[in-house]
N, C-alpha and C positions, 0 to 999 in steps of 0.2 A: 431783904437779906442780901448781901453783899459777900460773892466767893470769889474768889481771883484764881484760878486751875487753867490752867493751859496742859491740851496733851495732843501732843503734835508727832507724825510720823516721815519722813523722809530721808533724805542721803547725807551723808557726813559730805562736803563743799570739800575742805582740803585739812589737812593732815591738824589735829589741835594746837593750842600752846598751853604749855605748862609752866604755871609759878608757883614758885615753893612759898610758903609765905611762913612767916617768924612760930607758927605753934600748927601743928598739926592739920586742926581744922580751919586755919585763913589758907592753905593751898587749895589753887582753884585751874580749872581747865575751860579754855575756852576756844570753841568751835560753831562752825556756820553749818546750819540743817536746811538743805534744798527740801521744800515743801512743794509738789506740782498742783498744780491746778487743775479741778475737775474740767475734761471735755476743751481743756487749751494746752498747746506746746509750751506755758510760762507756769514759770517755778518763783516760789517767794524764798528770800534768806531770812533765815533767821538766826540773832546769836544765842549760844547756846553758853550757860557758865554752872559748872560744875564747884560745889565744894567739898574740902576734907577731904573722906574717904574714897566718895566717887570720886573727885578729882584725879587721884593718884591711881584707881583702876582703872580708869578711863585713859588715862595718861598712855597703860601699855595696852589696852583692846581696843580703841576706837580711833581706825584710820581712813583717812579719805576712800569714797567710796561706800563704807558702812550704811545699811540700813538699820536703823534706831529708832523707837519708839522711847519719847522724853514726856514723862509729866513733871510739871512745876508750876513754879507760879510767875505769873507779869512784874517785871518792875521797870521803872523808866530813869534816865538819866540827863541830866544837862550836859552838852558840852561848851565849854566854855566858851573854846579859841574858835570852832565851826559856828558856835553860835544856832547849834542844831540839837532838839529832844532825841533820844535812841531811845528803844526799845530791847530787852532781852529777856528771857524765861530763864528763872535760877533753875536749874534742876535736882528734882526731887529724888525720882527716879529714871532710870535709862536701862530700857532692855533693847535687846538686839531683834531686829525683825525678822519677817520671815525668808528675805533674799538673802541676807547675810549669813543663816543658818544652810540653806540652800548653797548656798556659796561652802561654809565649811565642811558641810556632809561631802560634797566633790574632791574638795580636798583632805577630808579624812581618809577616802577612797584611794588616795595616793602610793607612790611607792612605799612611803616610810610607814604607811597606817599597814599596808600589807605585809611588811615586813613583821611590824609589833601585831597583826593578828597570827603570822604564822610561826613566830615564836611563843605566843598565848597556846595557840593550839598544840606545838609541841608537848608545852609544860602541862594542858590540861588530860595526855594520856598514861599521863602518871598519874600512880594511884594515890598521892598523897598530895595533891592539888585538886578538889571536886570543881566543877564544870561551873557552880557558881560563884567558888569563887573565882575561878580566871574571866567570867561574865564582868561582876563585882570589878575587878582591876580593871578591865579594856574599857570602861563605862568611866574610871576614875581617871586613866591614862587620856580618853579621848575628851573629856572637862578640862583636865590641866594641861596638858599636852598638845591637843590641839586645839582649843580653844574655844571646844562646841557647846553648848546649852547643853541642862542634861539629859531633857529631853530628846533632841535628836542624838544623844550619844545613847541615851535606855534603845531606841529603833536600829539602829548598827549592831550596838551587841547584841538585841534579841536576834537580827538574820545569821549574826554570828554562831549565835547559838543556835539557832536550828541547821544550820550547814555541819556543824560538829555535831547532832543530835543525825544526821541524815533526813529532818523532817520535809516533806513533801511540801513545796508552795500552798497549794490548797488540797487540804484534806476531799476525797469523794464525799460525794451529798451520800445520802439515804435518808428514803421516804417511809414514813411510816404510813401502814397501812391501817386503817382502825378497820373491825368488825361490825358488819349492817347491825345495824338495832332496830329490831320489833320493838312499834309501842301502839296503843290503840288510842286515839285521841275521839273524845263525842264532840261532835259539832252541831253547835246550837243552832242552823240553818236548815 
């Protein structure tokens, strides 16, 4: 059996390039992914080529720096005038990793994010705004707007919501206590 999959994680090398190409799907994005080496200070490049749709998504999210997670698949090229084989992974898909989300949740936390939560919370003490939908927006605002996954944008607005809810960090335990049980057991010894 013969699969060609490559899924590779590390840092965006330097900023992409983008080429528009004659129909939609021949535009293609093309950038270098630092891959580190286990238990060494050396990192491998790898190039990265993006087509179509990711192309052009990629084109405005993915800047030097970026931690990404790419699967694709291997393909190789001749170069002619080097007189040299390359290597690169077309990409299939491309999500953002977990430093980069790290990185925008920081920056969600910004002046401007606290600005758009504290005009969220104004509009949510009016009674013709309920509390999920200004949740619903600040989750939609911090996707498109700032540019978070939506998972860490669902985690921002829930503490959102429980600051506007006045909910307690952590709720007190309580123990239940069960009642002794009598029971008579024969022992066959």
């Amino acid at each position: 059996m013969n699969k060609n999959k490559a899924i590779l994680a590390g840092r965006v090398a330097k900023d992409p390039t983008f080429y528009k190409g004659a129909e939609d799907k021949s535009d293609r994005l093309i950038f270098t992914l630092m891959i580190n080496r286990p238990k060494t200070e050396k990192a491998d490049a790898v190039t990265i080529v993006a087509w179509g749709a990711s192309a052009r998504a990629g084109a405005t999210h993915i800047k030097k720096g970026k931690t990404l997670l790419v699967e694709g698949r291997i393909s190789t090229y001749f170069d002619t005038e080097a007189k040299v084989n390359h290597f690169q992974v077309n990409a299939e898909s491309i999500e953002y990793g977990p430093d980069s989300i790290k990185g925008k949740v920081t920056e969600a936390l910004s002046e401007d994010t606290s600005k758009l939560a504290a005009k969220l919370a104004a509009r949510a003490k009016t009674p013709s705004v309920s509390l999920a939908e200004k949740k619903a927006e600040l989750i939609e605002q911090l996707v498109e707007g700032e540019g978070l996954t939506f998972a860490a944008a669902k985690a921002l607005a829930a503490d959102w919501e429980k600051e506007q809810l006045g909910t307690p960090a952590t709720a007190p335990k309580t123990e239940a206590v069960a009642a002794p049980v009598e029971a008579t057991v024969d022992c066959p010894f």
